[in-house]
Steps between C-alpha positions, in 0.01 A plus 500: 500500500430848528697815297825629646436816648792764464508740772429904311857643621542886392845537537572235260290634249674803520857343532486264259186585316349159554217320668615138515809334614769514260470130392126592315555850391851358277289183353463526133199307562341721730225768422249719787166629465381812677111511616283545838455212747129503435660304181672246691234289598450439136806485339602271767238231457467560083857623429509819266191471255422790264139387531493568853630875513209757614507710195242426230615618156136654526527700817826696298291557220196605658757768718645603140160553283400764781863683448460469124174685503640735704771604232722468827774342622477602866770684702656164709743383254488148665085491409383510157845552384603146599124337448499574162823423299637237762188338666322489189649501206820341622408253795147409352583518107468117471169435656320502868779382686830710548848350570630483869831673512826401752795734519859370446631630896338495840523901478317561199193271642528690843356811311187260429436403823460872648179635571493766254513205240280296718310223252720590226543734233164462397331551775722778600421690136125403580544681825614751369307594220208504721636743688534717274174426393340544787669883533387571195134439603579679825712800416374782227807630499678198390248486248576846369857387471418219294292723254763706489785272428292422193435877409895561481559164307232562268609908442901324450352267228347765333819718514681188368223444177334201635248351285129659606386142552731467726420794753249328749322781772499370832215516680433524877450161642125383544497440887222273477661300247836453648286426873319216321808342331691536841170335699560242253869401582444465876591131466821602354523823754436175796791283355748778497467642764500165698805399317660836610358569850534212730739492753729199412851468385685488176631163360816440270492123401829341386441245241693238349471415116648214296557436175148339400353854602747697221212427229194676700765838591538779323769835570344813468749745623394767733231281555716192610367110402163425432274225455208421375497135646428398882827502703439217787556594812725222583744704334520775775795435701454838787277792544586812705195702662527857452379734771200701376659841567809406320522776189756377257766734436721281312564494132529145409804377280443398118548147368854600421607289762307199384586554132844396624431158619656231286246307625099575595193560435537834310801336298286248384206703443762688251603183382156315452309761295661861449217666332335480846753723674425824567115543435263585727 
């Protein structure tokens, strides 16, 4: 038997700020996941498996080595900015394999499923910081303003009595250099863009959990539940396809909602392990 398909209905996201009929988004039990139909074929046969997501703990840190030569943190906030502290550090800190992450309401996931996040946050911060990347290769001017964003750092330091050791001259970037490390990442620069290119819709899965699941589910907050375990996809219970030109404008609601269920999954999450809650 195949997945219920929910029809994508606009005015009910903006009405009532929902993708689902009423009886799913008000389970406890229910939780959604955000990601691009070129996922589905996958999570639908394997079920949500952090082994299968396209991101290689390797690829991020490849993409972050070239930014940390550069002294640089690139001017997309949602690049480096994101690859380094979140991606890395945060998604990746226990090993090769990062955590899948689901969102507590339909809204929330829809944000995940829109083509500017197209593969995921990862990808999209991969994207990204190879854009900016690839300007800086391209553009001297954006060069020049990366040189000088280190000049007026490195004059308020001084001002301020920083240490001498501590007062690191930027040089111009070595063009050959950065072309050879960015020759080197085309098999990331493929995935990416692949991931963020095609012309196919958005999916937000609804999934049902039960209580033998509580054990392998974390809350993070602003990041929603995560798991490090595989998810089978017998537990989705509906998907809604969203149109590839959508562009989410909602903000999606905070587990506020879901903190209030007497019973649930984020209830017993609270209940089951506390020092869990609220980590990323």
């Amino acid at each position: 038997m195949g997945i219920p398909v929910f029809q994508f209905e606009a005015d009910r996201i903006q009405k009532g700020r929902m993708l689902f009929p009423v009886a799913i988004e008000r389970d406890g039990w229910v939780i959604f996941h955000g990601t691009s139909a070129g996922h589905a074929a996958s999570i639908e046969q394997h079920g949500f498996d952090p082994k299968r997501t396209a991101v290689r703990v390797e690829d991020v840190r490849r993409v972050v080595a070239i930014y940390q030569k550069l002294r640089w943190a690139g001017r997309d906030t949602g690049g480096f900015a994101v690859l380094k502290p979140f991606s890395l550090e945060s998604d990746f800190r226990h090993g090769d394999t990062s955590p899948i992450f689901f969102a507590e309401t339909s809204m929330r996931a829809l944000l995940y499923a829109s083509r500017d996040f197209a593969g995921g946050e990862k990808v999209r911060a991969l994207r990204r910081a190879l854009a900016d990347l690839d300007l800086l290769m391209a553009d001297p001017q954006f060069r020049q303003e990366r040189v000088d964003y280190h000049h007026a750092e490195r004059q308020e330091l001084e001002r301020l009595g920083a240490h001498p050791a501590s007062l690191v001259e930027v040089k111009d970037v070595d063009l050959n250099w950065l072309s050879a490390e960015l020759s080197a990442l085309s098999d990331v620069r493929e995935m990416v863009e692949k991931l963020g290119t095609a012309d196919h819709p958005g999916v937000v899965y609804a999934l049902r959990v039960c209580s033998e699941d509580v054990a392998s589910l974390g809350y993070c907050g602003s990041m929603g539940i995560r798991t490090s375990s595989v998810i089978p996809a017998s537990r989705i219970i509906g998907k809604v396809l969203v149109p590839p030109d959508y562009v989410c404008s909602q903000v999606g609601r905070t587990a506020e909602d879901f903190w209030r269920h007497e019973e649930g999954l984020l209830p017993a999450i609270r209940s089951a392990s506390p020092g869990r809650n609220a980590t990323r």
